[in-house]
Residue frames relative to the residue before (quaternion, step in Angstrom):
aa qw qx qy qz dx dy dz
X 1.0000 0.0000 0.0000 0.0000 0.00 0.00 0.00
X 0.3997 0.7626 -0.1951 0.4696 3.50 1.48 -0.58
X 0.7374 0.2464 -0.1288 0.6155 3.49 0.10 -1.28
X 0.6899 0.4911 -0.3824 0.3696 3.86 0.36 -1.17
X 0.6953 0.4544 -0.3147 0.4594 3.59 1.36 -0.63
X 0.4919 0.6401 -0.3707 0.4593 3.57 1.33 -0.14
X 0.6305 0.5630 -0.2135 0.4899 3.30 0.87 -1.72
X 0.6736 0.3825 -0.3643 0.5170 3.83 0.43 -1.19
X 0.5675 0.5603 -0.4586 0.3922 3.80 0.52 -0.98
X 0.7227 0.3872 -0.1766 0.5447 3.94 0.09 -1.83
X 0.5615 0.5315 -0.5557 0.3058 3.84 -0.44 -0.28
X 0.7674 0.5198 -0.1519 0.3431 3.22 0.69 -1.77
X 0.6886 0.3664 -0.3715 0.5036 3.43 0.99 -0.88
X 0.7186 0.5245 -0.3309 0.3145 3.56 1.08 -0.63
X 0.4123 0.6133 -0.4197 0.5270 3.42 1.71 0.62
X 0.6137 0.6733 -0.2424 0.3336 2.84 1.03 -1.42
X 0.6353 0.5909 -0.2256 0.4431 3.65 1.05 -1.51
X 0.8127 0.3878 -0.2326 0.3676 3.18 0.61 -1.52
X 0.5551 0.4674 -0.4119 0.5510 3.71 1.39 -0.69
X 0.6616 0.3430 -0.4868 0.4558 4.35 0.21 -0.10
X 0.5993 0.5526 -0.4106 0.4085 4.09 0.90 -0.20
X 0.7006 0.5400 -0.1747 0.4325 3.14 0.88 -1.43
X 0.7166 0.4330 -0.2720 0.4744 3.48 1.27 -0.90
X 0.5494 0.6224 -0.3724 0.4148 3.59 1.56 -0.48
X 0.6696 0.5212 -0.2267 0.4781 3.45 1.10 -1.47
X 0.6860 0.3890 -0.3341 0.5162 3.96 1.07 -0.29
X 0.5482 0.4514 -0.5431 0.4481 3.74 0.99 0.14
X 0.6765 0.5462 -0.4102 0.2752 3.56 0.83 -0.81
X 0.6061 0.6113 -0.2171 0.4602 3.25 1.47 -0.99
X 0.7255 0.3764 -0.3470 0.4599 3.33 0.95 -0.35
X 0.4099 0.6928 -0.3522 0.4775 3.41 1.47 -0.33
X 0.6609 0.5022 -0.2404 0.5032 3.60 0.37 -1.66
X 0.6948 0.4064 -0.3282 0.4943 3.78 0.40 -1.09
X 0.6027 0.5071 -0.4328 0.4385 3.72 0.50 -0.74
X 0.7744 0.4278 -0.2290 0.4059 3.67 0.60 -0.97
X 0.6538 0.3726 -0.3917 0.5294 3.67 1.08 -0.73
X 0.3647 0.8522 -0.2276 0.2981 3.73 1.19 0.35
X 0.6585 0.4831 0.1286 0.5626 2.26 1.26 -2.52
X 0.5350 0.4510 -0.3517 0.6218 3.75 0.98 -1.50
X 0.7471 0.3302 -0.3893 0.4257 4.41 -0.60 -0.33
X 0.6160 0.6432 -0.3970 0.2220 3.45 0.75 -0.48
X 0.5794 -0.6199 0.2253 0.4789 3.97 -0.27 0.39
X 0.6798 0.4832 -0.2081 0.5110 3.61 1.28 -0.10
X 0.3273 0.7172 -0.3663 0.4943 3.15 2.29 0.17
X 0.2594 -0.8196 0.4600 0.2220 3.44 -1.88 -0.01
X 0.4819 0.6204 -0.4959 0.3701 2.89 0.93 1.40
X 0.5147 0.5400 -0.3256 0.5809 3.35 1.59 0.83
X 0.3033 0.4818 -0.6482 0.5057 4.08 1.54 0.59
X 0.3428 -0.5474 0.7625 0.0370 2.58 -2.47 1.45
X 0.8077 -0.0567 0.2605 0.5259 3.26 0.57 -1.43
X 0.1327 -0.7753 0.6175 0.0079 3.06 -1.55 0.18
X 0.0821 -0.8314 0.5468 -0.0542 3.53 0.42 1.40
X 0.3549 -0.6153 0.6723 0.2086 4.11 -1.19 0.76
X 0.2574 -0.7644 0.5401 0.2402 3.66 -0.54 0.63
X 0.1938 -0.8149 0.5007 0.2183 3.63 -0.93 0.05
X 0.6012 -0.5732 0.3117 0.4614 3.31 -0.78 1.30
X 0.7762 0.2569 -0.4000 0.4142 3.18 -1.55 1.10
X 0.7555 -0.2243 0.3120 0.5306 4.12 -1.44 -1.02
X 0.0951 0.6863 -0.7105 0.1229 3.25 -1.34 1.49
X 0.2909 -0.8522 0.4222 0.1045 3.42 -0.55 1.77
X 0.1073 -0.8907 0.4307 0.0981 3.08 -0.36 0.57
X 0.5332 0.6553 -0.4505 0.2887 4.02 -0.49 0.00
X 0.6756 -0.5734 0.2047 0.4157 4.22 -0.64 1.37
X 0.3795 0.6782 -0.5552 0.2962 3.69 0.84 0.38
X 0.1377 -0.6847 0.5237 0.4878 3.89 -0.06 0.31
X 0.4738 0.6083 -0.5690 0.2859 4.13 0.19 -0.08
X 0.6183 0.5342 -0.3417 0.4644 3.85 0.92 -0.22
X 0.6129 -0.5533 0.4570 0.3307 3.37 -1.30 1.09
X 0.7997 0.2871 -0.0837 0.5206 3.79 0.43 -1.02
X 0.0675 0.8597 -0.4871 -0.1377 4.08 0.43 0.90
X 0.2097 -0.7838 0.5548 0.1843 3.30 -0.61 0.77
X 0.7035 -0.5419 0.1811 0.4226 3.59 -1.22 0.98
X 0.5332 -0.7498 0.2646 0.2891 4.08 -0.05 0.46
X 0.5654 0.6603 -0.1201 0.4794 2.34 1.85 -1.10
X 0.7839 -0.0048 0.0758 0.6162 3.66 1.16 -0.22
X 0.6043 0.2521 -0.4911 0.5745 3.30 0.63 1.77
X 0.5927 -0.6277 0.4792 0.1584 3.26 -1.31 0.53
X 0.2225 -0.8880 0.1740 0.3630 3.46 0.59 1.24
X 0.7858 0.2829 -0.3051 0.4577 3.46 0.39 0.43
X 0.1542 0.9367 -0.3108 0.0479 3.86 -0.01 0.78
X 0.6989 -0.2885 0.0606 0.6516 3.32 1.93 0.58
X 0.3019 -0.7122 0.5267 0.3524 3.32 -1.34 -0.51
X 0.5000 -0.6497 0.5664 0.0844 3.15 -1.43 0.15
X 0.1161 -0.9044 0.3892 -0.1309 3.97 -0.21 1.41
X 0.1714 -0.7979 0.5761 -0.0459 3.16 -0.51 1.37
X 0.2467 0.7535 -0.5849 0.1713 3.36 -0.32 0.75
X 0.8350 -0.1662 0.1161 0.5115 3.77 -0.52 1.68
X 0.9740 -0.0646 0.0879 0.1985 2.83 0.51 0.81
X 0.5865 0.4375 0.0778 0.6771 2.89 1.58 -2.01
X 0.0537 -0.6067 0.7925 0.0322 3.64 -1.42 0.70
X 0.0834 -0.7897 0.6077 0.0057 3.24 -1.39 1.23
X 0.0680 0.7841 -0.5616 -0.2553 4.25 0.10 -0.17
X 0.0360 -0.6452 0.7629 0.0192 3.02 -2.03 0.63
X 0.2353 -0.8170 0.5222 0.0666 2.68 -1.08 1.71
X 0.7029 -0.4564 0.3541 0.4150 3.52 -1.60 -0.13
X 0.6345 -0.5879 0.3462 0.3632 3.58 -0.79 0.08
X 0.7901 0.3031 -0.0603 0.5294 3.12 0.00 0.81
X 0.5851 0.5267 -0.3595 0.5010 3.60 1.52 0.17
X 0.6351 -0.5962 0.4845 0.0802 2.78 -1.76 1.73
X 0.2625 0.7957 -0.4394 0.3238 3.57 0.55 1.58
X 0.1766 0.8469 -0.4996 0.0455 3.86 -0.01 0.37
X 0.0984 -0.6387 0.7364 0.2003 3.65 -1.00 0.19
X 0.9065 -0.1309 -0.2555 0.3097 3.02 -0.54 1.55
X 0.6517 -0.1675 0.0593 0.7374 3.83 1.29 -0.94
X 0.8980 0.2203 -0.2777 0.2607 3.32 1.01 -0.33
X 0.7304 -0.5319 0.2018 0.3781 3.69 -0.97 0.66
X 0.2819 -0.6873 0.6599 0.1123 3.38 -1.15 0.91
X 0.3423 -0.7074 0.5914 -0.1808 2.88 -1.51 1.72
X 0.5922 -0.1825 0.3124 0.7199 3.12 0.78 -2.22
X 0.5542 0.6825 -0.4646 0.1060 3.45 -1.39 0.82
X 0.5540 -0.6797 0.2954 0.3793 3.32 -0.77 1.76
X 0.1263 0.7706 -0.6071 -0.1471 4.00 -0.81 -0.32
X 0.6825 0.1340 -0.3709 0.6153 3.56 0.67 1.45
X 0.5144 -0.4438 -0.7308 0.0659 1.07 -1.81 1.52
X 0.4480 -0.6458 0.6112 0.0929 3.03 -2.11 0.48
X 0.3593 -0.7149 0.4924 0.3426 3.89 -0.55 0.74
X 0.8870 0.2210 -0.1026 0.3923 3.91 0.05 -0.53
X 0.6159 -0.1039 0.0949 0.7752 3.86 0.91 -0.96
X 0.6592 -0.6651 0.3349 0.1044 2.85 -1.87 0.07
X 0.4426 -0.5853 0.3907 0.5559 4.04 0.39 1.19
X 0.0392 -0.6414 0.7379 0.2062 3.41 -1.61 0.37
X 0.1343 -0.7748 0.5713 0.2352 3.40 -1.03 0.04
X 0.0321 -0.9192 0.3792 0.1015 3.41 -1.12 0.27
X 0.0686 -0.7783 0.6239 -0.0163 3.88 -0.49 0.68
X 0.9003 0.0562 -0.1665 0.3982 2.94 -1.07 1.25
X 0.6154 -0.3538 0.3059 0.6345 3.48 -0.20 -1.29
X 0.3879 0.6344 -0.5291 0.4088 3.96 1.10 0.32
X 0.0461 0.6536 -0.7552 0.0198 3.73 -1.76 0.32
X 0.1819 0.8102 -0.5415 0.1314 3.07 -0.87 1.12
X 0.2298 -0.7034 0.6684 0.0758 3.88 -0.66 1.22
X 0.5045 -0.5268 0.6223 0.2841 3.01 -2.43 0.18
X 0.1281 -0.7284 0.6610 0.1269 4.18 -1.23 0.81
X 0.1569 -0.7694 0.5970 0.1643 3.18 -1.19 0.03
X 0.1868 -0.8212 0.5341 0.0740 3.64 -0.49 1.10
X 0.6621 -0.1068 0.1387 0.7287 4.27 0.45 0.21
X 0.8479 -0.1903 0.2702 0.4146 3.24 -1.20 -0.98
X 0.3935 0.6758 -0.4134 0.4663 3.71 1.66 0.46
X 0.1837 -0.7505 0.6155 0.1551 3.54 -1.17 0.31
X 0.1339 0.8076 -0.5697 -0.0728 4.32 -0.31 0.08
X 0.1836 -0.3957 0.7291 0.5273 3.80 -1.48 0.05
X 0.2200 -0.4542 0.8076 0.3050 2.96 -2.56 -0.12
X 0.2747 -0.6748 0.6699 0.1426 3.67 -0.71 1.24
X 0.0925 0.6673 -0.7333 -0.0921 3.87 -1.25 0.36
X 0.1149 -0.7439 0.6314 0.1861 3.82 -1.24 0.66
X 0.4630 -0.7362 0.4347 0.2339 3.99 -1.00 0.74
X 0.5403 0.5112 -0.2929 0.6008 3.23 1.88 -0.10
X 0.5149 0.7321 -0.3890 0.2181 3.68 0.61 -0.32
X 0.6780 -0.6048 0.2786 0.3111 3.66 -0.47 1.23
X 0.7382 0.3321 -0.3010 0.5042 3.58 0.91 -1.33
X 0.6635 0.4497 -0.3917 0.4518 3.78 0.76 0.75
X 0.7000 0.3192 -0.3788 0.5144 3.64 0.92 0.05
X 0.6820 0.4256 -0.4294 0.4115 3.53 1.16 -0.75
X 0.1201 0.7426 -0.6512 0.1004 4.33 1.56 0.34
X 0.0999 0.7165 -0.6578 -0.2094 3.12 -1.75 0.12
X 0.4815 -0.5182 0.2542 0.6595 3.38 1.65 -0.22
X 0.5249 -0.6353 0.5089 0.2489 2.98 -1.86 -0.49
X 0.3575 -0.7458 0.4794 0.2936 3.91 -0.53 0.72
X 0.2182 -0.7926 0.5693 -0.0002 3.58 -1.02 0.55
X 0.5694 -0.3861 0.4997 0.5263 3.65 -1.05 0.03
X 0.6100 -0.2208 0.6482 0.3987 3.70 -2.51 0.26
X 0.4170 -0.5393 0.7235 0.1086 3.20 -1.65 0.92
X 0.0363 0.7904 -0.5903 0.1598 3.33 -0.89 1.85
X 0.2106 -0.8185 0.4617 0.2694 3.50 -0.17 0.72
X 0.3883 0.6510 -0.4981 0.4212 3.69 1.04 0.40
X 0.5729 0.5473 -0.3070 0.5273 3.65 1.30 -0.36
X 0.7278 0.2829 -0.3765 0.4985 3.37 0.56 0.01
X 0.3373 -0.8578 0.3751 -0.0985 2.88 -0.44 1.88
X 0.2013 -0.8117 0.4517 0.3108 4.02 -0.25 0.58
X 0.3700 -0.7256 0.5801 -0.0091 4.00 -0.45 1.08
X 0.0857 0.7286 -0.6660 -0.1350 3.34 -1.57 0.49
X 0.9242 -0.2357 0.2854 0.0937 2.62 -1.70 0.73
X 0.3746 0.8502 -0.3537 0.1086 3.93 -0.07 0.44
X 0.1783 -0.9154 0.3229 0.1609 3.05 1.10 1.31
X 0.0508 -0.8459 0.5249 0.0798 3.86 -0.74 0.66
X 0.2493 -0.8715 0.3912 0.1589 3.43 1.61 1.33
X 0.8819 0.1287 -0.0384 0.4518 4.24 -0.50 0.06
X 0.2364 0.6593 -0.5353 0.4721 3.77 2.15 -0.63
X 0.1267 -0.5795 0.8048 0.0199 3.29 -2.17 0.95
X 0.3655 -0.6510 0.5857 0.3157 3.97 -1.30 0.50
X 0.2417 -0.5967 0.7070 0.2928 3.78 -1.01 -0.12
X 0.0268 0.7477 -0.6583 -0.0830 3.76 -0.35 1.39
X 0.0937 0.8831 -0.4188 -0.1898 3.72 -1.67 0.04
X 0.5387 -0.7568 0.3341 0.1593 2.90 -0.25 1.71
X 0.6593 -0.5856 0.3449 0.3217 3.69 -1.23 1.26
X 0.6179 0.4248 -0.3682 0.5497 3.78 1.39 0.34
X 0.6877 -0.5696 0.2928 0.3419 3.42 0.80 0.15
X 0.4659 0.7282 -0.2328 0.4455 3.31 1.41 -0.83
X 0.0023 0.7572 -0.6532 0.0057 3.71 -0.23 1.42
X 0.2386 -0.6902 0.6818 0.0438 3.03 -2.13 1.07
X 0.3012 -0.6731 0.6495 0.1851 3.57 -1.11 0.63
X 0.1990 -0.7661 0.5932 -0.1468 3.40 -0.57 1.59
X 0.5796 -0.6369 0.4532 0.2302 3.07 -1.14 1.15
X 0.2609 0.8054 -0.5226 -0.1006 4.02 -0.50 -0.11
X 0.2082 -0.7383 0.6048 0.2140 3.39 -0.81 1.07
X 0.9088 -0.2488 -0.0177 0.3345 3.61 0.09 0.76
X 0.3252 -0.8152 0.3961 0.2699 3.31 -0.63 -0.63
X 0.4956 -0.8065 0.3001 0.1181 3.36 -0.96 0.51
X 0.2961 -0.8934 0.3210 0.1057 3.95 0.25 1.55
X 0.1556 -0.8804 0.4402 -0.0834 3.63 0.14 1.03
X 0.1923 -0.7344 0.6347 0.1444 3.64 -1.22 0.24
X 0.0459 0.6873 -0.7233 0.0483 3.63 -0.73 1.45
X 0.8867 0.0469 -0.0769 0.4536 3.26 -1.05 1.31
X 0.5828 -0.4563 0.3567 0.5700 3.73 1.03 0.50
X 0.5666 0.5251 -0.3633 0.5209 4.32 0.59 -0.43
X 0.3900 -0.7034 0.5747 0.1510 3.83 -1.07 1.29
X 0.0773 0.7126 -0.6968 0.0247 3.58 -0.61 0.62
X 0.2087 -0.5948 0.7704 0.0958 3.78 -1.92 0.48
X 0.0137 0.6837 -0.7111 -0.1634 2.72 -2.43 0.48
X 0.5073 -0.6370 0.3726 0.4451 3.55 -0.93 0.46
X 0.2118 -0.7141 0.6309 0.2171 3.37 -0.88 -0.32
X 0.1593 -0.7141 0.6674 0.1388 3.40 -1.38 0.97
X 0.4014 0.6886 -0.5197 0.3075 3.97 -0.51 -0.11
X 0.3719 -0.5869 0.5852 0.4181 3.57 -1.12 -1.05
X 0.7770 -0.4639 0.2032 0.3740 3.59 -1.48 0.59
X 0.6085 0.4336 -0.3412 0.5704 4.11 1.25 0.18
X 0.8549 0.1259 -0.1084 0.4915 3.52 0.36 -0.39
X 0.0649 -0.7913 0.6032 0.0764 3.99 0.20 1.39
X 0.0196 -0.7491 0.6502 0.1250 3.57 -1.20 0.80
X 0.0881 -0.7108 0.6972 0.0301 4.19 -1.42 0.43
X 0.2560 -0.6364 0.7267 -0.0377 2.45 -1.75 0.99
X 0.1157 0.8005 -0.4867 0.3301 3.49 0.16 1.46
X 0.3552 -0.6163 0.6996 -0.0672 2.96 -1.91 1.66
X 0.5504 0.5715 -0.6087 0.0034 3.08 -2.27 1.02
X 0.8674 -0.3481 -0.0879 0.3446 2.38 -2.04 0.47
X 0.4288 0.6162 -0.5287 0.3961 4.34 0.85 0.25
X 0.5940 0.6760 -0.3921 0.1909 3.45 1.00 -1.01
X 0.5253 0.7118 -0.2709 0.3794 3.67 1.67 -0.89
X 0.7951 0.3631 -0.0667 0.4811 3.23 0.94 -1.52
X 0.8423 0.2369 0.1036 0.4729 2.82 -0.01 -2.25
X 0.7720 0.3638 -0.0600 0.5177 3.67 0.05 -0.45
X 0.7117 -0.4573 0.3879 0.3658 3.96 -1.04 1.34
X 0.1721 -0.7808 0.5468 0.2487 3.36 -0.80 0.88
X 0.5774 0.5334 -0.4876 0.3800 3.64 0.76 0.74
X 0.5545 -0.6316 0.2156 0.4971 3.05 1.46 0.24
X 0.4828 -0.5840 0.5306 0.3798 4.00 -1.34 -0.09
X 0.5925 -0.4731 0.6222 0.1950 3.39 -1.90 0.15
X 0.1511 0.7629 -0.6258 0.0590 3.64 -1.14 0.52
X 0.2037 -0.8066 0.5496 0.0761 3.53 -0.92 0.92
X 0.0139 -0.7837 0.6205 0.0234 4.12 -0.41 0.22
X 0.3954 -0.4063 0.6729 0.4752 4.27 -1.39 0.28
X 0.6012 -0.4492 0.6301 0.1995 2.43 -2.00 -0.14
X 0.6129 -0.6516 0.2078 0.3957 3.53 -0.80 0.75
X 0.7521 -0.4113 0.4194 0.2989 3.56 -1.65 -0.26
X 0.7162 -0.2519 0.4665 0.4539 3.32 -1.34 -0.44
X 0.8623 0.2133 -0.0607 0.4552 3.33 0.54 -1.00
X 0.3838 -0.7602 0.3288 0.4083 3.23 1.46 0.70
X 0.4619 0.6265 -0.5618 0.2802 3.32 -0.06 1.27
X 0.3001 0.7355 -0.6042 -0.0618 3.81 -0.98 0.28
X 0.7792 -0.4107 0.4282 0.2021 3.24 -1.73 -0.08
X 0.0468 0.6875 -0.7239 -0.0327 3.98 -0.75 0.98
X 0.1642 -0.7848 0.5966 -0.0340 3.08 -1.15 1.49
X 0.2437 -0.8097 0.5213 0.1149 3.60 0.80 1.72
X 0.3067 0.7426 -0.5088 0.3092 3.85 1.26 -0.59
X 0.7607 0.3657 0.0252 0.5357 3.59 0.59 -2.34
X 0.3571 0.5641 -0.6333 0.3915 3.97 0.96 0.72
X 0.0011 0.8698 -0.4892 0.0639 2.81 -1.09 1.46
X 0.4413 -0.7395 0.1606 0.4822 3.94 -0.36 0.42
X 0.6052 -0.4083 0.3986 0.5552 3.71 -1.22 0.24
X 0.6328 -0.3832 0.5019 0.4481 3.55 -2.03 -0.06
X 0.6956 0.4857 -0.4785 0.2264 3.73 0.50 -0.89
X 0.4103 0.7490 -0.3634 0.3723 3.38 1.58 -0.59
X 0.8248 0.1877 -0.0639 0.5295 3.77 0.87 -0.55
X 0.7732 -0.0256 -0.1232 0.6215 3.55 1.18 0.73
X 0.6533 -0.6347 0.3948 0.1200 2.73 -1.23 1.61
X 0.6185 0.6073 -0.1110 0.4862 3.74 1.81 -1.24
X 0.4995 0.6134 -0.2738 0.5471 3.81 1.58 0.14
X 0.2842 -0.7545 0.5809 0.1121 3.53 -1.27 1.38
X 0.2467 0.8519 -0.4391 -0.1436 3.54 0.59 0.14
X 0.4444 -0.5247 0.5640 0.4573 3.63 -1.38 -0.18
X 0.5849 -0.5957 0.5500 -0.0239 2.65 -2.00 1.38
X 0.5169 -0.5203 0.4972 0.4636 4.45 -0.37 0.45
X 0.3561 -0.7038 0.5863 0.1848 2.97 -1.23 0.72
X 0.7073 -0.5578 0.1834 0.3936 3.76 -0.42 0.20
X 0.5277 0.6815 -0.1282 0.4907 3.00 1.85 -0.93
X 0.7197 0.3288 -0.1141 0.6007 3.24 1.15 -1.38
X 0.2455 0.6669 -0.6374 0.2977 4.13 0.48 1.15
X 0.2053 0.7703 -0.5914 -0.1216 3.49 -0.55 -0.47
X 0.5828 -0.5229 0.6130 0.1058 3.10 -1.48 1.63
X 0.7753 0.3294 -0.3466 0.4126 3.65 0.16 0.24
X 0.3248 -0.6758 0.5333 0.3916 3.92 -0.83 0.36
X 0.1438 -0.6964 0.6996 0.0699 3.67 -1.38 0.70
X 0.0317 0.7924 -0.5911 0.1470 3.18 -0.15 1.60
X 0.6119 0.3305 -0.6158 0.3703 2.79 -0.59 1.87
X 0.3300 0.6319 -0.4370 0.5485 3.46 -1.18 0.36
X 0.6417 -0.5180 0.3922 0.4076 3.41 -1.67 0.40
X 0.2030 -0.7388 0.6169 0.1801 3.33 -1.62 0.12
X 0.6726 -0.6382 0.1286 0.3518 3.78 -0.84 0.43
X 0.6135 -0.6669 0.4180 0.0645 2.42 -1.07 1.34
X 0.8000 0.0518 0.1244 0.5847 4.41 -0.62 0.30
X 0.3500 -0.7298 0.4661 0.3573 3.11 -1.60 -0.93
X 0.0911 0.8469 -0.4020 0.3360 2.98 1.17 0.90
C-alpha cells in the first residue's frame, strides 16, 4: 500500500512537469511564428531593396543606372523624378506623367522630411520607399514587395527550445548612465540606460546593460556563438522591466537576429563593450543568410 501510495503521489507532479514544459516550448513556438511573421510583413525587413545617402541638393532617382538613386529596373520606370535635400528638408519632384503616389494620390511636388507623425512612404510599382535620418546624414530606405529575399523566406533555425535559458536577472539601476551605441556605419549614439541586468550562466555571474526605459529593457549583446553558430554582429534581446523587488527574467530563448542579419540595406547597432560575453548562449536564433 506504501509504494502504490508513493506511485499515486509522483505520477501527478510528474504530469504536471511535462504539461508546464510542453506548454513553455509552445509559447516559444508561437512567439518565433509571430516574429518570422512580422520579418514578411510590409514594414518587415526582409523586403529592404536599398538604401541610397542623398546628397545635398538634386538626386535622380528611377531604375535607369544613369540616375543618382537606381531603383531595381525590373520594377521602376527608368527615369521618374528627383529627389531634394536642401538643409535638412527632402523634397521629390517627379516627371510628368510618373506613376508615383503617397498613398492613392499622385505625387507631383511634396516635402516628405521631416515628417510630423510616421513617415511619407511613396510608391511606384511594387517599390516603397521613405526618408531616414542617421546623425546629420539623410537616406531614402527603398523596400520592394516583390523582392527575392521575401518570397524565396523560408524561416530561420534556432537553438532546441530550453527553458533553462530563461534566465532570472536582477535589477541594477544606473539612474542618468548613457550607453555609447555603434551602428555598422560607424555613427555612434549616446543612449539612455537605466541599468542593467546580473545573471548566472553556468554558475559564473555575467551583466548586460540595457537601453529602453524601466517597462520595456532592450540589449544588444555578443557571444562566444557569434563565431560559428549565431550572427557575427551579435543577436537582439528584449526583457520587462523589473518587479517590486527589482527582479525580472532574460529569456535568451527570444534572442533574436539584428535586421542587418537579413539585408545588406540595414543600419544596425553594434554590442556595446559591456554587453560581450565570454560565455556561449546557445539558444535563440542562429544565422541567418550571408549577409
Amino acid at each position: 500500500m506504501k509504494k502504490r501510495a508513493i506511485w499515486t503521489l509522483v505520477l501527478p507532479l510528474t504530469l504536471l512537469a511535462f504539461t508546464i514544459d510542453t506548454s513553455y516550448e509552445e509559447e516559444i513556438k508561437q512567439w518565433h511564428q509571430r516574429r518570422e511573421a512580422d520579418l514578411k510583413k510590409e514594414e518587415g525587413w526582409l523586403n529592404l531593396a536599398g538604401l541610397f545617402w542623398l546628397n545635398e541638393g538634386e538626386n535622380t532617382f528611377g531604375g535607369s543606372d544613369k540616375n543618382a538613386i537606381v531603383f531595381p529596373a525590373e520594377h521602376s520606370d527608368a527615369n521618374l523624378g528627383k529627389i531634394i535635400l536642401k538643409n535638412g528638408t527632402v523634397t521629390v519632384e517627379t516627371l510628368p506623367g510618373a506613376p508615383v503616389f503617397a498613398g492613392d494620390a499622385p505625387v507631383q511636388k511634396l516635402q516628405i522630411f521631416p515628417y510630423t507623425d510616421k513617415p511619407t512612404v511613396l510608391r511606384h510599382q511594387s517599390l516603397r520607399w521613405f526618408v531616414i535620418q542617421r546623425g546629420d546624414k539623410y537616406a531614402i530606405r527603398l523596400r520592394d514587395l516583390e523582392s527575392p529575399a521575401l518570397t524565396e523566406f523560408k524561416g530561420i533555425d534556432t537553438y532546441p527550445i530550453n527553458p533553462d535559458w530563461r534566465v532570472k536577472a536582477k535589477f541594477v539601476p544606473t539612474p542618468g548612465k548613457k550607453i555609447a551605441i555603434t551602428d555598422i556605419t560607424g555613427r555612434v549614439s549616446d543612449q539612455d540606460s537605466p541599468g542593467k541586468l546580473v545573471f548566472l550562466v553556468n554558475g559564473k555571474e555575467q551583466s548586460l546593460e540595457a537601453t529602453g526605459d524601466l517597462t520595456h529593457l532592450h540589449f544588444v549583446f555578443a557571444d562566444q556563438t557569434n563565431k560559428h553558430d549565431t550572427y557575427g554582429g551579435g543577436r537582439f534581446l528584449d526583457a520587462p522591466g523589473p518587479n517590486k523587488d527589482g527582479v525580472t527574467y532574460l529569456d535568451f530563448n527570444k534572442a533574436t537576429n539584428p535586421p542587418c542579419a537579413f539585408t545588406p540595406y540595414a543600419t544596425c547597432p553594434t554590442p556595446p563593450k559591456a554587453n560581450k560575453l565570454a560565455v556561449a548562449i546557445t539558444a535563440g536564433e542562429k544565422r541567418y543568410g550571408d549577409h
